[in-house]
C-alpha atoms as a printed R data frame, in Angstrom:
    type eleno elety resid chain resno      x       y       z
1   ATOM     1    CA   UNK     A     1 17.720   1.330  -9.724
2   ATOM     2    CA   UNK     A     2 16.489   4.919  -8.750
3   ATOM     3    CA   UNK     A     3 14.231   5.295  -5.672
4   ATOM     4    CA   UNK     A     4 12.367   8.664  -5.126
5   ATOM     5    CA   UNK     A     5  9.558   9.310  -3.068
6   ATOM     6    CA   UNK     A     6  8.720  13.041  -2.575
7   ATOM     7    CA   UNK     A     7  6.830  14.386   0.882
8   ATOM     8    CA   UNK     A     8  2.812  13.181   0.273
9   ATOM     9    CA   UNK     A     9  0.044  11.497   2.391
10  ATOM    10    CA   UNK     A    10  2.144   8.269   2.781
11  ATOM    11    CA   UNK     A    11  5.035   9.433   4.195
12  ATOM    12    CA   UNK     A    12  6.208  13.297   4.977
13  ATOM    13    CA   UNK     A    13  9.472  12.362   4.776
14  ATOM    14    CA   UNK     A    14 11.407  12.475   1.018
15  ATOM    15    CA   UNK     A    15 14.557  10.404  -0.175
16  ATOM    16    CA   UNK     A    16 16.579   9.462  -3.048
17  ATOM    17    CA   UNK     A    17 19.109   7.166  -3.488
18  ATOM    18    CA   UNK     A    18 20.482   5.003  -6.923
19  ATOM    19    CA   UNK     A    19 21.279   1.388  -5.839
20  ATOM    20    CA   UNK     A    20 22.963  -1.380  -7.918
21  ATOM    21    CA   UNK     A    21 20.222  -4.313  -8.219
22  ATOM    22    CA   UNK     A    22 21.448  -7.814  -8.360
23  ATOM    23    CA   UNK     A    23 18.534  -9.860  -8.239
24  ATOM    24    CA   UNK     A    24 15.162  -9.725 -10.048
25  ATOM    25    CA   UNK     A    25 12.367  -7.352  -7.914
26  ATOM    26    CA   UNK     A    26  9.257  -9.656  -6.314
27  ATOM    27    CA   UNK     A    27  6.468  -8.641  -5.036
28  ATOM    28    CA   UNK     A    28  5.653  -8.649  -1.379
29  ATOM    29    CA   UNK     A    29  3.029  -9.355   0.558
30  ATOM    30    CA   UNK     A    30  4.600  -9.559   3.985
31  ATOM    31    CA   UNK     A    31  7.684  -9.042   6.279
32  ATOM    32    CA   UNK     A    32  8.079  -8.509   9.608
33  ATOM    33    CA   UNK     A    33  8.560  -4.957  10.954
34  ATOM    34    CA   UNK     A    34  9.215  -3.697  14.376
35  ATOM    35    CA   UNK     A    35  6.012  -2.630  16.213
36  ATOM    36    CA   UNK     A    36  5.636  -1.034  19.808
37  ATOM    37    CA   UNK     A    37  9.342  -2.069  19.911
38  ATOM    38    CA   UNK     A    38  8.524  -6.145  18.741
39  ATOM    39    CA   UNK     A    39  9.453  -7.639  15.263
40  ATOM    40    CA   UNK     A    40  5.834  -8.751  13.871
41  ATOM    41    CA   UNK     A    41  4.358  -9.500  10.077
42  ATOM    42    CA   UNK     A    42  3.171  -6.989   8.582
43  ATOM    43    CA   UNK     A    43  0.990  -6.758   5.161
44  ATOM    44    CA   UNK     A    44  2.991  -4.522   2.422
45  ATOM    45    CA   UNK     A    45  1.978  -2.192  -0.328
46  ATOM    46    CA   UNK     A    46  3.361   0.231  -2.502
47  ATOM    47    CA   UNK     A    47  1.609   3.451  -2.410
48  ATOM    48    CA   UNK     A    48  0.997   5.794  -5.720
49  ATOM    49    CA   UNK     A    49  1.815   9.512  -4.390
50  ATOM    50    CA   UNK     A    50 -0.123  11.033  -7.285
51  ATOM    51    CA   UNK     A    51 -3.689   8.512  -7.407
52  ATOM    52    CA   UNK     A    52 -3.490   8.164  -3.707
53  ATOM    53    CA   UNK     A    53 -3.656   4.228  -3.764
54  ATOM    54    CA   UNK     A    54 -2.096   1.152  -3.576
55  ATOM    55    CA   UNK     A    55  0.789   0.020  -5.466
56  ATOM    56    CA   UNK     A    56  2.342  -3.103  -5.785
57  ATOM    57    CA   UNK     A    57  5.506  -3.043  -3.243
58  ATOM    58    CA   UNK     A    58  8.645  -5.042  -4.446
59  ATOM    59    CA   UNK     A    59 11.421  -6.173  -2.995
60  ATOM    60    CA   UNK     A    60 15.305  -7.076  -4.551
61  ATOM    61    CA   UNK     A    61 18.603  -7.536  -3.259
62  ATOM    62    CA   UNK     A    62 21.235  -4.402  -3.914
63  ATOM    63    CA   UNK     A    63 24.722  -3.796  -3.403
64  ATOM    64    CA   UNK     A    64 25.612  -1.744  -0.232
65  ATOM    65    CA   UNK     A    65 28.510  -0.244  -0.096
66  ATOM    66    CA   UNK     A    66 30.536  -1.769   2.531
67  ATOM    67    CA   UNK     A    67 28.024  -3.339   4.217
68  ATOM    68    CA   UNK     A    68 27.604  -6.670   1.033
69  ATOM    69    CA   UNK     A    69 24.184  -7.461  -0.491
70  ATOM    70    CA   UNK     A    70 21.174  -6.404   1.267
71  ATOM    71    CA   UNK     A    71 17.036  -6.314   0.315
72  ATOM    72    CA   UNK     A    72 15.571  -3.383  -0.765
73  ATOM    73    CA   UNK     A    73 11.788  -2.968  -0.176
74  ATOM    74    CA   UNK     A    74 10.154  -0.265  -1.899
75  ATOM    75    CA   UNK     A    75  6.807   0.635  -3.567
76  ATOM    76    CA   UNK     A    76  5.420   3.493  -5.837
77  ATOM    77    CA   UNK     A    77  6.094   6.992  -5.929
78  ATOM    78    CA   UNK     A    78  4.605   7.680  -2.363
79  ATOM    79    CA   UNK     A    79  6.861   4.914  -1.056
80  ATOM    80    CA   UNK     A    80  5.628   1.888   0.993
81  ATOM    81    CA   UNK     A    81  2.857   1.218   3.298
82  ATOM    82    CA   UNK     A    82  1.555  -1.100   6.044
83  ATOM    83    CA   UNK     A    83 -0.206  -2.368   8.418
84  ATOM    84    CA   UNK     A    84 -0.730  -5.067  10.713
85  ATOM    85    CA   UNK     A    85 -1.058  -8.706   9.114
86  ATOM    86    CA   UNK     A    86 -4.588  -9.487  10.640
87  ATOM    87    CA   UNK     A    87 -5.985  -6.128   9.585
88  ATOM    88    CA   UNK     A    88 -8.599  -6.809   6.322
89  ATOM    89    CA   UNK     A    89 -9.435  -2.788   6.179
90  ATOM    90    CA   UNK     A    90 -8.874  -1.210   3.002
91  ATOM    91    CA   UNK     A    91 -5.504   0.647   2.438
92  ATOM    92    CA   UNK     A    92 -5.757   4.488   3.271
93  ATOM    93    CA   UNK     A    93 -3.834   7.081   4.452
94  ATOM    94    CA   UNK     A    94 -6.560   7.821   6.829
95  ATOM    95    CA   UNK     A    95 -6.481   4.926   8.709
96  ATOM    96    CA   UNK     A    96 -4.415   5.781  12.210
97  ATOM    97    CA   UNK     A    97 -3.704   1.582  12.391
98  ATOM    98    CA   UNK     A    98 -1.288   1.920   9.448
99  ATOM    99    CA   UNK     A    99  2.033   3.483   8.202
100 ATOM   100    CA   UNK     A   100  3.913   4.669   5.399
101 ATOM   101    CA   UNK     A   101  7.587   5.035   4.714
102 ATOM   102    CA   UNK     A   102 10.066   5.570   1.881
103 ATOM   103    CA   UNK     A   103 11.377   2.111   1.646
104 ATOM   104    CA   UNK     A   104 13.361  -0.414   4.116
105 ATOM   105    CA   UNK     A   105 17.222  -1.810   3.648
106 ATOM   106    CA   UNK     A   106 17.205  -4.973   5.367
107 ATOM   107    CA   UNK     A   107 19.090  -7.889   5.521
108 ATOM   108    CA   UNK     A   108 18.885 -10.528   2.499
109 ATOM   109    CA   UNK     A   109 17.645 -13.598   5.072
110 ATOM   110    CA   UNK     A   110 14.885 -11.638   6.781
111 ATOM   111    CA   UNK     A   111 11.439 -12.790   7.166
112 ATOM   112    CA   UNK     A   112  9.316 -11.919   3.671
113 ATOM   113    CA   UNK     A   113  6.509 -13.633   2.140
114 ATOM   114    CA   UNK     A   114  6.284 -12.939  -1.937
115 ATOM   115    CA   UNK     A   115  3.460 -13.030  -3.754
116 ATOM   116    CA   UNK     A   116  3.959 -15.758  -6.083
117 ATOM   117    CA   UNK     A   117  4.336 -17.860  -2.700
118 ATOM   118    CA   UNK     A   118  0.794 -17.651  -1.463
């Protein structure tokens, strides 16, 4: 699997990186995410650099190097964004209440809630 996410109004940071998938991608709809320095849920999306909108996000487990199987979380060509889990405003890059990143490497038993779950 090949994640790139160029510099755009999600995220102004850019990555790349191949990982080795070995688990069918879910979509999310939650995890928990540290905020003001406290682990809290957080709503998910993937973000679509080029439309400027939401995106499913998805989330699989990978092979990292050294370090065993982990989850990757990762959206659409502008990455991955959220915001808080209470928080019913639509998704925009405007809003100063949520965030945008590349994508998250975390741990396989961390806190997520899939879509098909709800």
């Amino acid at each position: 699997m090949f994640i790139e996410v160029d510099s755009n109004t999600n995220t102004d940071r850019s990555y790349n990186m191949i990982f080795r998938d070995v688990s069918q991608a879910r979509e999310l709809f939650c995890i928990k995410y540290p905020v003001q320095g406290e682990e809290q849920p957080v709503q998910i999306t993937g973000w679509d650099a080029e439309s400027n909108i939401p995106c499913p996000a998805y989330a699989c487990k990978v092979e990292e190097s050294g370090d065993g199987v982990a989850l990757l979380i990762y959206g659409g060509s502008g990455g991955i964004r959220m915001k808080p889990l209470e928080d019913e405003t639509t998704w925009s890059t405007q809003s100063s209440n949520q965030w945008g990143d590349t994508h998250l490497v975390y741990p396989v038993d961390c806190f997520t809630v899939y879509k098909d779950e709800l």
